[in-house]
Structure formats: C-alpha cells, structure tokens
Steps between C-alpha positions, in 0.01 A plus 500: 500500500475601126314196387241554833441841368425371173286271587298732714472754185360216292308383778339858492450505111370208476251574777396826379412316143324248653250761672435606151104346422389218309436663137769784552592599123865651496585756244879503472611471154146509324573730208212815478295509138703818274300778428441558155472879398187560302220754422237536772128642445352681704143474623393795678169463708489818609410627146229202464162650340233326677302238267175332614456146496213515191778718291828280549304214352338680276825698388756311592461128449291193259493206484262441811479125643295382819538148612285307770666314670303159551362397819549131527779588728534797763760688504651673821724811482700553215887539518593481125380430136656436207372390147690275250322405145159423531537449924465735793659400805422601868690498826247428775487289785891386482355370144543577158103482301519486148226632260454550151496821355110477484479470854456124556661288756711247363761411837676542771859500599485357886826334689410674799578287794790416765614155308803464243459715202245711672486862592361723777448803373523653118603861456556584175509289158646565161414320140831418303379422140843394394531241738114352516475598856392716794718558804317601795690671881436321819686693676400330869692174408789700268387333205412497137248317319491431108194397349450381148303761292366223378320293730543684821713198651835517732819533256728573798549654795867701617612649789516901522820660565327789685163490624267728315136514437513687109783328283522548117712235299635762212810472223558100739562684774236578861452837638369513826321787624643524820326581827701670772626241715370186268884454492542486876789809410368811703853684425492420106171431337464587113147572347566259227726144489560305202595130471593212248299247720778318655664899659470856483649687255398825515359853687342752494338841644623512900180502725435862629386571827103580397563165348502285820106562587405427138243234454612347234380524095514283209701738317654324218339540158633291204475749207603409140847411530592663847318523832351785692611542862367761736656535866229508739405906599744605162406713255715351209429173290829326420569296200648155528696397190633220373855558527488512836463884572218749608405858373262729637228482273202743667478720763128601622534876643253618758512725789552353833648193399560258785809392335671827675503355772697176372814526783212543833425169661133526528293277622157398323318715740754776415456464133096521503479811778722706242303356210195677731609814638786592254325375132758302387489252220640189333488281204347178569778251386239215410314760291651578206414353151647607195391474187669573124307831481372633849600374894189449766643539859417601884572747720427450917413862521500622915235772598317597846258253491675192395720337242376484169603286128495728219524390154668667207568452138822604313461507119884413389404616153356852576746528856186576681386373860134443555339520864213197489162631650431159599107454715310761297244326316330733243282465239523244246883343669651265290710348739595468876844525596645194662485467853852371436719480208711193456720506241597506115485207227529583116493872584135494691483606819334211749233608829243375658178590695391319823146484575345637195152462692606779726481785150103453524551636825708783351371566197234457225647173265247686256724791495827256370491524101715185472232240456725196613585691831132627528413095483827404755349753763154402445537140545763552763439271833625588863817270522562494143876403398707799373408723122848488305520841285762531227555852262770616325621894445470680219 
C-alpha cells in the first residue's frame, strides 16, 4: 500500500512538471547580481530651464557631422545603429548594411532565410572589437549569430539559453533583457538573466506588475567599462560592473512618475489612459545616451490630448537639466534635432533624420546657417535613405 501511494505521488509530480511549457526557464538556485553601494546623482527634471533647439547646439555642443546615407540601397525601418572605425552599421530589414563613415555603401550582412545557418528574424546586434565580430538576436529560432567584423561571413551560430530579442555579450558573460513570460515562468520572471552560453548563471531585478504589459526596449547600453540598464517604466539607470554587481547610478525625478505605480497590474490600455487623464510620465529606457560631459534622454510625457516625447539635456559638469525645445525653427537654426537619437561612439552622440525632403515643407532650408545641412535639405529626394547626425557636448 506504501509503495502504491508512492507511486501515485510521483505519478502526480511528474505530471504536474510535464504540464510545464516547452521553453519554461526555472529559477531555483540562480544566484541574484549583489548590489554594490555607491553614490547616485540626481537629475531633477522638474527644475529643467527650457532651452530651444537653435541654443543647445549653439551652447551646448561642436563638433557637428551630417552624413548621407547613399542610395544604392533602400533602407526600411531602422531598429539599431552602431559605428565601429571608419564603418556605420544599420539594422534594417532582418539585415545588417554597412557604410563608411562618408556615407557610402560598401555591404550587407544577409543570412536571412529558413535553411541551416539562417535566421528569421534579427532583433538586436552588437560589435565586439576584441573578438573581430558582431553577434546579432534572433530571438524567433532562440539563436545567436556571430559574424566576422571582418568580412560579414557566418563564424558560428549557438543555441540561446532563454529566448530574448536584446542580448549583450559583456565581461564573457550574456545578459538578456527579459520579457515577461519569454521564460514561459508567469510565477517567477526576472527583468534581467545572465548566462555563460552553455547555462544561466545569474539574476536580476524581479518583474513588477506594470512590468507585464511592457513592450519591450533595448535597454542595455555598453558604457566604458560597465553597462547601462534601465527597467522598462523606471526612473533609475543601474550600473553593471564587472565584478559581477550593480549600483544605482541615476535617478531621473519628475512628478507623476509612472513608476509609482510599479506593484498595479495594468494593462497597456491601463498604462496610456493614466498617461492621458492623470499626466503621468516615464523615462524611455531605449533613450538614454550618455556622454563624458552631458546625458541626452526622453521623457513619454502624458497630457489631455495625447502622449507626447520630450527631450532633455543634463549637463553632468554644471548639474543642470535642460528641457529641448525641439520643432521651433527660428531664424538662422544651425541644426535640427534628430527625429531619433541612436546612440554614443567616441563620446558623440549618434541620430538621424528620415525624410529630409519633408523640412522644405516645414521650413525655409535658407533659414539653416549650416551650409552642409542647407545643401542635405536642398538636394533631399522623397524616399531618400536616412541623414546620420553626430555632435558631441561641451
């Protein structure tokens, strides 16, 4: 009678983890990433003194670059861009195009395809200088593809332990930026899980409630000799070392923050009415890009009529946060901010303008002082392929 009883308990266990899905990542015994206590700035938005567009150029940055992109190829919608040396390298269309810095098209990375050593879909890339490659997400198939920096081709291709699309290989280790439920766990999913390649090792930051409904961001910066990482509807900017421990590193205060309501399941509906009615706000976790002397970053700002990106400036020497006047186009404007910033090589901040054509509907290129951007908008054709601009602060 004892043994039928046993067998009827491990019967039910063994059922019970059978149910569990395909892909279901288990957390017992993962160690979480240490805290490490350090000093943490403050950048306070509510005291921001507005800036216009014409003056935080003018004031606050040099070293001015524009590059057309050529047009022997089109490019679609853009989901990332890096530059490396004398190359610029673009995520579109599940392939990586490579340009030189002048603008011309040299190649393109393409394995897209359902045979061996092909991939589906590409999320998210990264450029590893040390090892001569790029590794780029597809998280569809759970894999991840290395390229050789130098010629583009297949190095390898490895399984991932957990299925997400924005992975960054740092200190030869992966840290996923985790998706509720891209672990299959719905009682245990963490915001951020490292692995060796073969397991996972580590971590870190449970999901909160507000969490769940999150779209999703490519919020993992590499910065000098840590990375950047910014929870999705958070207001603080986390530093990943490289012994293995985080540290609160910013916190962006603002009234209203969504982030107070961090333990409320809310659905994505939810989250945008509140945005609406109530004026809440939230840093964008894709937008932030630091720089040795100043950080450029976003705000989703909610008000009666709609949902709106802000864009500030906080000068790290001075401690002072700038409010970006961005769409006023004066007299004599030097620049126009990016329609969307990208990120941050050699200390210069990286955007890019879609569809320069469309500012001779806006504006008079005659009243843009910078002669090279005076010629870009000039020229500019319908259907053009994206205007990289670089600057750096002051």
């Amino acid at each position: 009678m004892k043994n039928l009883c046993f067998i009827t308990i491990a019967s039910i266990i063994c059922l019970s983890c059978s149910n569990k899905p395909e892909g279901y990542i288990s957390y017992d015994n993962i160690k979480t990433i240490s805290k490490k206590r350090a000093k943490t700035e403050i950048i306070d938005v509510k005291r921001s003194n507005p800036v216009s567009e014409e003056d935080f150029f003018d004031l606050h940055t040099s070293d001015i670059n524009f590059i057309q992109l050529d047009n022997k190829i089109s490019l679609g919608a853009i989901t990332k861009i890096r530059r490396y040396k004398e190359r610029i390298y673009i995520l579109s269309n599940d392939r990586i195009y490579i340009f030189k810095t002048n603008g011309k098209y040299l190649k393109t990375i393409d394995y897209k395809g359902h045979g061996h050593k092909e991939y589906i879909c590409l999320k998210d890339f990264q450029i590893i200088p040390e090892e001569k490659s790029i590794i780029a997400v597809d998280d569809l198939e759970k894999k991840i593809f290395t390229f050789s920096l130098e010629t583009g081709k297949i190095l390898k291709v490895s399984d991932e332990i957990i299925g997400t699309p924005f992975v960054r290989k740092f200190n030869g280790h992966f840290y996923h930026s985790v998706h509720f439920n891209n672990d299959w766990n719905e009682n245990e999913t963490w915001q951020l899980v490292v692995t060796n390649g073969k397991k996972i090792v580590a971590k870190q930051f449970k999901m909160f409630p507000i969490s769940e409904e999150a779209d999703g961001a490519n919020n993992l910066y590499e910065y000098k000799d840590y990375m950047n990482y910014i929870p999705e509807y958070s207001d603080t900017i986390y530093s990943l070392n490289k012994d293995f421990t985080y540290s609160n590193k910013y916190i962006v205060k603002h009234d209203n923050s969504l982030w107070e309501k961090k333990n409320e399941k809310l659905s994505f509906e939810d989250v945008r009415n509140i945005m609406k009615k109530q004026k809440y706000s939230y840093l964008i976790a894709d937008m932030f890009f630091e720089t040795t002397k100043g950080i450029v970053f976003e705000l989703e700002e909610g008000q009666q009529d709609g949902e709106f990106i802000e864009h500030y400036f906080y000068d790290k020497q001075k401690k002072k946060t700038f409010k970006i006047q961005t769409g006023w186009y004066g007299q004599g404007i030097n620049v126009i901010f990016p329609i969307q910033n990208s990120f941050v090589y050699n200390d210069e901040i990286y955007g890019y303008y879609t569809d320069v054509a469309n500012y001779r509907k806006m504006m008079n290129p005659n009243l843009i002082s910078n002669q090279k951007l005076q010629k870009i908008v000039k020229e500019a054709k319908t259907g053009d392929n994206p205007v990289l601009v670089s600057f750096k602060i002051k």
